[in-house]
Each structure stands twice: as C-alpha cells, then as structure tokens.
N, C-alpha and C positions, 0 to 999 in steps of 0.2 A: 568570454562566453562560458567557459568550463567552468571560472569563478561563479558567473552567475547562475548559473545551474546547480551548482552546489550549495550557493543560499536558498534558493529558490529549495533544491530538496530539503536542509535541514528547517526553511521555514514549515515548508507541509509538516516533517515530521513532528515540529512541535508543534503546529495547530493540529495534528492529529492527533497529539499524546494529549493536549488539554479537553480536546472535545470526549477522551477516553477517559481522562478523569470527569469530565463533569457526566459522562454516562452514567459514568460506575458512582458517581454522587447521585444521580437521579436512581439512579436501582437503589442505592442504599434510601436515599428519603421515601421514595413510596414502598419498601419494605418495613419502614415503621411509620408510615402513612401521615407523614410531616411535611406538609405545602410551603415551603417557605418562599415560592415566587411570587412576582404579581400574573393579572391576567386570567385567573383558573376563574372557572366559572360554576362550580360548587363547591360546600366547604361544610365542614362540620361530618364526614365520611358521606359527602354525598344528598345529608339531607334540607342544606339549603341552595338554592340557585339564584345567581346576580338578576337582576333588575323583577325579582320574584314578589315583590310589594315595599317589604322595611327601605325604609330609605339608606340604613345605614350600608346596602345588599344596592343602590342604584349605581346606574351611571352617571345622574347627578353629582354624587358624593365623591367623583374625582374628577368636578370641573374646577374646582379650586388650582392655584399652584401648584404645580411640587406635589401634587395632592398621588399619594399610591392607595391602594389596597393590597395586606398580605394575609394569608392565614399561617398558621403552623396546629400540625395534631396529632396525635396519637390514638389509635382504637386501640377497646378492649380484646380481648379476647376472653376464648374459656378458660386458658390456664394462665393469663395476667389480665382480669378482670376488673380493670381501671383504662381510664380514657379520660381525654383532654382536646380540647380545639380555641382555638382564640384567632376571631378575624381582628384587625387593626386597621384603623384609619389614621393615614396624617397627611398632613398639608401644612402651607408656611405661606402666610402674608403680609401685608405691611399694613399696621394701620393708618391713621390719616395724619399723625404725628412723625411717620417714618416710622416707627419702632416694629421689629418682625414678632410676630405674632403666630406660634406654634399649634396646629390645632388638632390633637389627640381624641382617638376613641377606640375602646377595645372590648368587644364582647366575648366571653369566657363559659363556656360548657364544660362542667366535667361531670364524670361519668363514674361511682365509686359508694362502697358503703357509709354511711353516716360514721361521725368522727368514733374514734375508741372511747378517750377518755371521758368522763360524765362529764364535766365544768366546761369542758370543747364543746360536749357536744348539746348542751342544753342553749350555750351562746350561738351555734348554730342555728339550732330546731327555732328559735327566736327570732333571729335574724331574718326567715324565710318565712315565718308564720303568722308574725306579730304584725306592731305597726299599723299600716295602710297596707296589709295583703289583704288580696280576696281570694276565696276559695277558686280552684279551678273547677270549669264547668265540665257538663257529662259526668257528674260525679267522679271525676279522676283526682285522684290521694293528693294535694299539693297546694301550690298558691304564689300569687305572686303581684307585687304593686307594680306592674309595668316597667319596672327599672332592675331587677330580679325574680326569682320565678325557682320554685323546688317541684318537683313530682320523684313519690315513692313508686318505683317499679313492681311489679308481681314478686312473691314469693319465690320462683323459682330464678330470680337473678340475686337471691340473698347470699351474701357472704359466706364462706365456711363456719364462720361463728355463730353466725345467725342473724346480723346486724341487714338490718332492711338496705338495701343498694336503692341508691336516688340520684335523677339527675340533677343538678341544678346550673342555671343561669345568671351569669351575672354582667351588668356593663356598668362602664366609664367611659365619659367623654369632659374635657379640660380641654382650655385655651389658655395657652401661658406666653405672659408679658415678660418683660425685662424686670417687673421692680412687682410681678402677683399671678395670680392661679386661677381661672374664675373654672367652676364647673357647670355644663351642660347638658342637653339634650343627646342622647345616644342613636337619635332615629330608628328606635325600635315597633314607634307602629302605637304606642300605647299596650294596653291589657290583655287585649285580644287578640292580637300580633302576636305577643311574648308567648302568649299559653300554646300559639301552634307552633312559633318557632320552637319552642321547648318538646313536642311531643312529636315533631318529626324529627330531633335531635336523639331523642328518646327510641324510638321507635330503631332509628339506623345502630343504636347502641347496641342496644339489645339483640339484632342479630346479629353485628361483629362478635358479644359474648359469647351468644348461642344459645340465649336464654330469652326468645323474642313468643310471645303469645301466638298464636293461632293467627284471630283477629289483631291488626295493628291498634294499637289507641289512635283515638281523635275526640279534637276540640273543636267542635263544630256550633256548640249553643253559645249563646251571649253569654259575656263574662257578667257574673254583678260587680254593681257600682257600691262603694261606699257606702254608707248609709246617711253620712252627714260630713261637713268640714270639720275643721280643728276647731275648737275652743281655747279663747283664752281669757274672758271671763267668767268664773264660776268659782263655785266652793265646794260642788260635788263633784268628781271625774266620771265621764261618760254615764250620769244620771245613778249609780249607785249606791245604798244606800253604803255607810261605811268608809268609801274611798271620800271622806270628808279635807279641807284643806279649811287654814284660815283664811281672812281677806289678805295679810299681810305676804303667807307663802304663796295663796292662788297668784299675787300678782304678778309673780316670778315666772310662772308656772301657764303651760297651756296644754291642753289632753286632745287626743285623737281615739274616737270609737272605730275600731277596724270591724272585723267581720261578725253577725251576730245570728250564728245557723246554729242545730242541734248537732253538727259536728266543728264546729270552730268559734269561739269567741275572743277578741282581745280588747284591750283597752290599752292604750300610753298615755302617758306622762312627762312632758320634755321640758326642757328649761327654754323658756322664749329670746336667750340672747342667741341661741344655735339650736344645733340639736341632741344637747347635753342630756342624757339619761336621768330621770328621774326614778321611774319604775317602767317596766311591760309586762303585764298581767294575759296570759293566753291561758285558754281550755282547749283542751283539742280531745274528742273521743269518735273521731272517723278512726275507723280500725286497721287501715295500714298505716297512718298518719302518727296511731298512739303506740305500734310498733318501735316508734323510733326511740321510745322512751325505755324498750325491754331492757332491764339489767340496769337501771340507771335510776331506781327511786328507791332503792333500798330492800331491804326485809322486814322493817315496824315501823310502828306511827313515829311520826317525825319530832312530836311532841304529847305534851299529856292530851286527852280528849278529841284527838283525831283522827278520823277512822282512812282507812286503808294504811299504805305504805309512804313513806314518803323522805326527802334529805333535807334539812335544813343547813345551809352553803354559807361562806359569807358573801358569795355575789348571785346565789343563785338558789330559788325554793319551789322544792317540786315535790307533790304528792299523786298518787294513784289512787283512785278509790272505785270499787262498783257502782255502777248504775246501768240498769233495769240489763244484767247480764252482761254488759261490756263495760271494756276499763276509760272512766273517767280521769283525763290526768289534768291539772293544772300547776303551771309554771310561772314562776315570779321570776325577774331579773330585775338584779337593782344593785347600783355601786355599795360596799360596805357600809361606808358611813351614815347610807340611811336604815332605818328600823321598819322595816316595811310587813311582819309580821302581823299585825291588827289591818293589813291592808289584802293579803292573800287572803288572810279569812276571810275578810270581806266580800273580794271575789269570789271566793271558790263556792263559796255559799250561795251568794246570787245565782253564781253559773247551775248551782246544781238543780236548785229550787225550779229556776227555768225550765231546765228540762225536765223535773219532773222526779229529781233525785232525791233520795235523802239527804241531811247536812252533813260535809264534811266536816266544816271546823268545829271544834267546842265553842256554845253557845247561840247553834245557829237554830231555825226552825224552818219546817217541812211546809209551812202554812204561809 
C-alpha cells in the first residue's frame, strides 16, 4: 500500500509538473500571441471568428478525416511594429484508387512596411496590384483578385523611414498525391469576402500598433468586377494602341485587362502554356497607393525624352511623372530577355492621355 501511494504521489507530481510546463508554455504563447492549438475560435488577433462566413473559417472544413484547423501569430506593436498570422487547414483522404490524398490550405496576413529594396519592392507592388486585381471598394488604398489582397494603412502607421506600412493577404490551398500537386480553392468567399477579411485584419493591426484611426476602416460597397476575360486571340493587348504582337508571338501569348479607374490601370501578358510572365504593365496614381513607390524611381528621366523621374532595371521599369498635381507612376515587369521598352511607352502614354495627362514617353501626344 505504501508502495502504491508513493506512485500514486510521484505520478501526481509529474502530472503536476507537466501541466506546469504546459501553463508556463501557454503564458509564454499568448505573450507573443501565437495560437498554435486547434479549437480557438478567433484568429488573426481576434479579428476573424469560426463559422463567421469564409468557408475556409467553417465547421464544414473539418468534416473531412484527419481534417484540423490551426492558426499561429504574432501582433505588432508600437515598438516592434510587424505582425504575422497564418490559419491552416489539413486533412488526409484516400482516393478511389486507395492512394492518401493530402489536402493543404493556409491563409497568411502580415502586417509591416512595403519591402526596402527597389527590385523587391516593385515585384511586390506588382504582385498585389496588377493582374486580375480590383481596386478595393470605399475608396480604400489597395486591391486584390480574391486569392490575395494588399491595403496601404494611414500615414501615421508609416515606418520610421517613411516607407507606407500595408497589410497584405495571401492563401494557398493544394491537394497532394503520391506521383503530383494539383492547386485549389482556398474558400475565401471570392472578392468581397477577402476585402473585409483584410480590413478587419487590418483594423485589429493597427491597434495592437497603436496607430489605429479614430473611425475603423470598412468595406462595405460592392467590389468591381473585371472588366472582361482573358484574351488569347489578338495582336493588340488589352485594345492599346502600341502593345502590338505578331500573329506568330500572339499565338503563344494571351492578355488579361485588370483594373481600368483614374487611380489604377493594368494590363498582362502571359504565356498560354501556364502562367509564364510576359510583361505586367500597371499605373497607379491613388495617392497612398503611389506612396509605395517614394524613394524607388530615381532622381532623372530614365531615358532621353522622358519627363518625370524614373529606373530603367533589367526585370523591372518604373517612371514617375506629374499629373494634374499628383504623381503619376507607371510600372513595367518583364523577364530580361524580353525588350519591353517601345511597350511601357506605349502604356504610359495611353494611361496618361486617359486621364487627361500630358505624355510621358517621347513621341507621345496629348490629343
């Protein structure tokens, strides 16, 4: 009996001393505000909550096997003014062949200034702007094709440097076999899902910073829609004059018109075996949006006959210029090997005329 009393107490004592570590593991995770359990029922500091609309947020999405949800995060603060959250989905099935079948999804917020370096950071401002983005509605700085999503925060969550702080959005969802990868649906809701998941994400950010508005932001009006599908055959891109193709490279070749407002224009250019880079042509002269460019286009014309400032890169061309009092900027991405050159002018030109601008490249006209 004494025997078993003396297990009996060193069991307690060690289920006592574990349940003291995992305390003191739970103080430490929500001291830097990292969820790594399942079960919690908000995420992202609070500003989304389970079965809140997104499917990827249901209890659906863990009827599967095996199926969990976890998040992990970090808030910013005032004196480490960076943040991070990522919820995850998995589950494991068989398909009808027997083979287990893995099925991955993970949506990612983080919370932080726009990249330092130019060549980083123009391939980002790209990435979130171009394409198939649409502008965010209520006039909020940003955009996103429903599978990604950027918003430029207020000036007073800027950087010490001065660099615009943004949030942005991003998922993945994959299904992987024994012998391939297929990619999928993230159940994010579409366009207008993302814009408010983003600006309640947004919103919680900003006051763990300490840099949160008066008023909250919201996304309340209809997102716009596209303007049109992809193209793949043509010999003009997105109806312009200039971005000309032959018959022989159009056939390679397919374009997608993205957004086409007095603050955002873009046009792409892909190759139709995937979604291999041809060019992406954006304008952007929303004025927190063309923030992201400060410090990043130079001090002179880029070339002879070009008015404002601007870099000519080997993967990336960017110019600045006035129009009617704010800065016009447009941005070219395009692998090396192509000469895309006679094709930014061509843009930048159209874009400018549009609005109402003078021309920027040489050789263009007002009329």
């Amino acid at each position: 009996m004494k025997q078993l009393m003396g297990g009996a107490r060193r069991r307690a004592v060690s289920i006592g001393g574990a349940v003291a570590v995992l305390v003191a593991a739970g103080v430490g995770t929500w001291a830097t505000d990292t969820w790594p359990f399942n079960g919690k029922d908000s995420y992202c500091w609070g500003a989304w909550k389970e079965d809140s609309g997104p499917e990827f947020l249901s209890g659906e999405a863990l009827d599967e096997d095996n199926a969990s949800r976890t998040s992990k995060e970090t808030a910013p603060t005032p004196r480490q003014p960076r943040g991070r959250c990522t919820v995850a989905l998995h589950s494991e099935r068989y398909s009808s062949d027997g083979d287990k079948v893995t099925e991955e999804t993970e949506v990612t917020v983080v919370y932080g200034p726009a990249p330092e370096g130019a060549a980083r950071r123009m391939e980002w401002i790209g990435g979130y702007l171009g394409d198939r983005a649409m502008p965010l509605p209520d006039g909020l700085p940003g955009a996103t094709d429903g599978r990604h999503a950027l918003l430029v925060l207020p000036k007073e969550c800027d950087a010490r440097d001065g660099r615009p702080t943004a949030v942005t959005l991003d998922s993945m969802a994959r299904s992987v076999y024994s012998d391939s990868t297929m990619s999928g649906d993230a159940g994010l809701g579409g366009s207008q899902s993302v814009a408010r998941l983003l600006v309640a994400a947004a919103n919680r950010a900003m006051e763990k910073a300490g840099c949160a508005p008066a008023k909250p932001l919201e996304a309340v009006s209809p997102m716009p829609t596209l303007p049109e599908d992809d193209e793949d055959f043509f010999t003009r891109a997105c109806r312009i004059r200039g971005l000309e193709f032959g018959k022989e490279a159009a056939r390679d070749l397919e374009y997608q018109v993205g957004a086409v407002t007095r603050d955002l224009q873009s046009c792409s250019v892909r190759t139709q075996a995937g979604e291999g880079r041809y060019f992406d042509a954006l304008m952007v002269a929303q004025p927190r949006l063309s923030a992201l460019f400060d410090g990043a286009t130079g001090s002179k014309a880029p070339a002879r006959g070009w008015r404002g400032t601007g870099v000519f890169a080997d993967d990336y061309k960017v110019v600045r210029a006035d129009c009617a009092g704010r800065p016009l900027t447009v941005l070219m991405l395009a692998p090396s090997p192509h000469e895309t050159t006679p094709y930014i002018a061509a843009f930048a030109n159209a874009v400018a005329r549009r609005v109402g601008c003078a021309p920027v490249a040489p050789g263009g006209s007002s009329r």
